[in-house]
C-alpha positions in Angstrom: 142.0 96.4 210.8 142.6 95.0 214.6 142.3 91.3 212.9 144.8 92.0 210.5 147.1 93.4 212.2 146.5 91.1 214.9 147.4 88.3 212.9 150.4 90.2 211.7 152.1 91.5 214.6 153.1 90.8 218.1 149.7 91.9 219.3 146.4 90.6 219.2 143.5 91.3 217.8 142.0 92.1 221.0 144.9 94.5 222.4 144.5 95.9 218.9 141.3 96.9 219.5 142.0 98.5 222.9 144.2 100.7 221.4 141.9 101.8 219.1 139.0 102.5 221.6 141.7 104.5 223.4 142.9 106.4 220.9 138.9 107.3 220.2 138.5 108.1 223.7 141.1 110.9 223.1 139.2 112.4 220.4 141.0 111.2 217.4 138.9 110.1 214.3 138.8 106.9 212.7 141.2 107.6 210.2 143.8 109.6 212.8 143.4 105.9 214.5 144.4 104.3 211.6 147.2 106.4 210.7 148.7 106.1 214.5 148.3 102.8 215.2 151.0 101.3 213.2 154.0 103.9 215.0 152.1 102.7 218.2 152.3 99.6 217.7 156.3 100.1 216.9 157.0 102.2 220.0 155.3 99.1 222.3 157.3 96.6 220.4 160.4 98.4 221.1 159.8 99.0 224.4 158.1 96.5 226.1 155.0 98.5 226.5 151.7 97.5 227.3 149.8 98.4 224.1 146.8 100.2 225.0 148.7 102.0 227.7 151.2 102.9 224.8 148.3 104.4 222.7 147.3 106.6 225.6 150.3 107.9 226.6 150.9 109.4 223.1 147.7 110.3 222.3 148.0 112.4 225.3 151.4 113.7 224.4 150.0 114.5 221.2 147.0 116.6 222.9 148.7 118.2 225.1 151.7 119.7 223.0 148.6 121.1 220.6 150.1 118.7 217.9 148.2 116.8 214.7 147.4 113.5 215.0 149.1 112.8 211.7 152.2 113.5 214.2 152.0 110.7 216.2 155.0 108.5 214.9 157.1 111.6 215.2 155.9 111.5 219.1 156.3 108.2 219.5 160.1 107.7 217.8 160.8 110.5 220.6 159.4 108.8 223.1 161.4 105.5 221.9 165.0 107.2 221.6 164.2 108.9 225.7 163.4 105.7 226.8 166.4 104.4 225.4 168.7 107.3 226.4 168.0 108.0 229.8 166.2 106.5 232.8 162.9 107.9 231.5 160.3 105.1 230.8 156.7 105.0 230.0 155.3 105.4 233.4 157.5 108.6 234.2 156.5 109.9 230.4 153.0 109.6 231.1 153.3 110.9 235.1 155.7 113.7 234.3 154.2 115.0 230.4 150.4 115.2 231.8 151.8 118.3 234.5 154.3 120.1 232.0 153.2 119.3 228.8 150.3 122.0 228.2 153.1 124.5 229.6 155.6 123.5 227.8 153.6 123.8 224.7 152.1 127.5 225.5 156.1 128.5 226.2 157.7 127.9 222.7 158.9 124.6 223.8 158.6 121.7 221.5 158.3 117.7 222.7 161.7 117.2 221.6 163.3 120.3 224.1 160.4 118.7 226.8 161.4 115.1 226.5 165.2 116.0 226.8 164.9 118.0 229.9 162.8 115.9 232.0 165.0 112.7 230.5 167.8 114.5 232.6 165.7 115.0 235.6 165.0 111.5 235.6 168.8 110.6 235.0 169.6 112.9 238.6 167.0 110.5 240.4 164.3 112.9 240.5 160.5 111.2 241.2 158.8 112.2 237.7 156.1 113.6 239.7 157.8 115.9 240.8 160.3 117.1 238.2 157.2 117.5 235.8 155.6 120.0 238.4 159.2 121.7 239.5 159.9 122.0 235.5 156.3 122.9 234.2 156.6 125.7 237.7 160.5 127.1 236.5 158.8 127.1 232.8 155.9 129.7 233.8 158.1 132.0 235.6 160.5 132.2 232.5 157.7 133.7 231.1 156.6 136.1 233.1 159.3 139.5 232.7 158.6 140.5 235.9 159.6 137.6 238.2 163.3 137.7 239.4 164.2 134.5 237.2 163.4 136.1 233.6 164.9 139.2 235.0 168.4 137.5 235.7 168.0 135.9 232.6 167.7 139.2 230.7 163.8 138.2 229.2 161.9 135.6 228.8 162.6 132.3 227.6 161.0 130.2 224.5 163.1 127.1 223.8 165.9 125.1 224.7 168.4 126.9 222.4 167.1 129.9 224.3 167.6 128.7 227.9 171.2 126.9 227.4 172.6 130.4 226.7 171.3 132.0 229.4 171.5 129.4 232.4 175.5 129.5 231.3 175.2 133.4 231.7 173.9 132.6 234.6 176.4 130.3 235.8 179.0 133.2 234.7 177.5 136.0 237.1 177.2 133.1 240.6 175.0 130.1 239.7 175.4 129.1 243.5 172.9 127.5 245.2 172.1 130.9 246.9 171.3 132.4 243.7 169.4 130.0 242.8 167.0 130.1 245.7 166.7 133.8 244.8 164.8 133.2 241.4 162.9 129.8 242.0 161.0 128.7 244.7 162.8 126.0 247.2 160.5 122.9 245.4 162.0 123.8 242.3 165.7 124.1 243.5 167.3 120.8 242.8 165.6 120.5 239.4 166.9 123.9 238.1 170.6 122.9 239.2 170.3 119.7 237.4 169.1 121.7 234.3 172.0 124.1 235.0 175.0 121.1 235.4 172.9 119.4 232.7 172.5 122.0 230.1 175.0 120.6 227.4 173.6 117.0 227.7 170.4 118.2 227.7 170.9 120.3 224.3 173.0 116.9 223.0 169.7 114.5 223.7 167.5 117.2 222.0 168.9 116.6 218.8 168.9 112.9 219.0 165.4 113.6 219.4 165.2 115.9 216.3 167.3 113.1 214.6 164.6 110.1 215.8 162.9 109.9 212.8 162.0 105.7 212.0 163.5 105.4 215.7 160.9 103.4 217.0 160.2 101.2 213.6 163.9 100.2 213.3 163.5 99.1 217.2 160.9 97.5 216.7 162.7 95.1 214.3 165.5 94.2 216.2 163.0 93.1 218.9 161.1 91.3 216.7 163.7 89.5 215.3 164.1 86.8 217.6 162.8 83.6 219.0 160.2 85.7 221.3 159.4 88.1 219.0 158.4 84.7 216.5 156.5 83.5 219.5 154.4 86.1 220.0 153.7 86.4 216.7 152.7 83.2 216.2 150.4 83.5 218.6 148.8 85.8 217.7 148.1 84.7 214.1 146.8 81.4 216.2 144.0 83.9 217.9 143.6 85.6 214.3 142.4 81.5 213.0 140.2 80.9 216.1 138.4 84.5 215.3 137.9 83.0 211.4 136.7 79.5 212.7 134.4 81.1 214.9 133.0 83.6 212.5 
């Protein structure tokens, strides 16, 4: 499979084969490998990506929002339409998603809701380390009904269509800065305005998300259709001949 599609693709047969080892190194089967590499394979066409890096930052996303490996293109056309929609990129995916994602995932929110909120934290200039531990810490007190942020919400909170609602109720009833240092801690203050002032944009890139079906295969074509995208592949079908001379 990694010679054919190295002598099909951008991509060697080498980097191929790293994917694969670190897509197994994630847990997934042979065949989940097979079925993923292909919308892998798109999303680091598209984006520039390294492609073993690719594979492990959506295998991971895939673990860690508890989702089926046959899933994976649906991850990664997500993760193509944030990086081409905000400031997000794959280095702030994979340093923001490894803190928030397991939280996310336990609170009712889907990838799509995830990826859209921390695409706008990354818009406002906020280091992806740190909006993925402010959000994944404002997530786990929305669900806990007796801290003083689910109580001005009026419960607790399970999604994005959820939470716009209420941060605009909250907004209605102060939404200063002073109330918002009442309900989160002072770490998580400028990433919960930004979700506040945010909120519409927010709910706007979400379904883009929902809508990013194909996203990253389509991408893939338009970079592959020109005179670099022939170059690379006709390099790699040059290292797919030297692998059939030498066996």
């Amino acid at each position: 499979s990694a010679e054919d599609l190295g002598r099909s693709t951008f991509f060697t047969a080498q980097q191929v084969a790293e994917l694969q080892t670190n897509y197994g190194k994630l847990g997934f089967t042979t065949q989940e490998i097979l079925n993923a590499q292909e919308a892998t394979l798109n999303l680091a066409t598209a984006t520039g990506s390294d492609l073993a890096r690719a594979a492990t930052v959506a295998g991971a996303s895939v673990r860690g929002f508890g989702l089926d490996a046959s899933e994976t293109e649906r991850v990664v056309d997500v993760m193509a339409v944030a990086f081409t929609s905000s400031a997000m990129d794959i280095e702030k995916w994979q340093t923001s998603m490894t803190k928030v994602a397991p939280i996310a995932k336990a609170s009712g929110f889907s990838i799509e809701d995830t990826a859209a909120m921390m695409s706008k934290l990354t818009d406002a200039g906020i280091e992806a380390s740190i909006a993925g531990t402010s959000l994944r810490n404002i997530l786990l007190k929305m669900q806990d009904p007796s801290s003083d942020l689910s109580k001005s919400f009026g419960g607790t909170i399970h999604s994005l269509d959820d939470l716009v609602p209420a941060m605009k109720k909250f907004v209605s009833e102060g939404g200063s800065m002073a109330d918002i240092m009442e309900v989160v801690d002072l770490r998580q203050a400028a990433a919960f305005e930004q979700l506040i002032t945010s909120s519409d944009a927010t709910l706007e890139l979400r379904d883009s998300l929902l809508n990013a079906n194909g996203a990253a295969g389509e991408m893939a074509g338009i970079v592959g259709d020109s005179l670099e995208g022939a170059f690379k592949r006709f390099q790699s079908a040059l290292e797919g001949l030297q692998i059939v001379l030498v066996d």
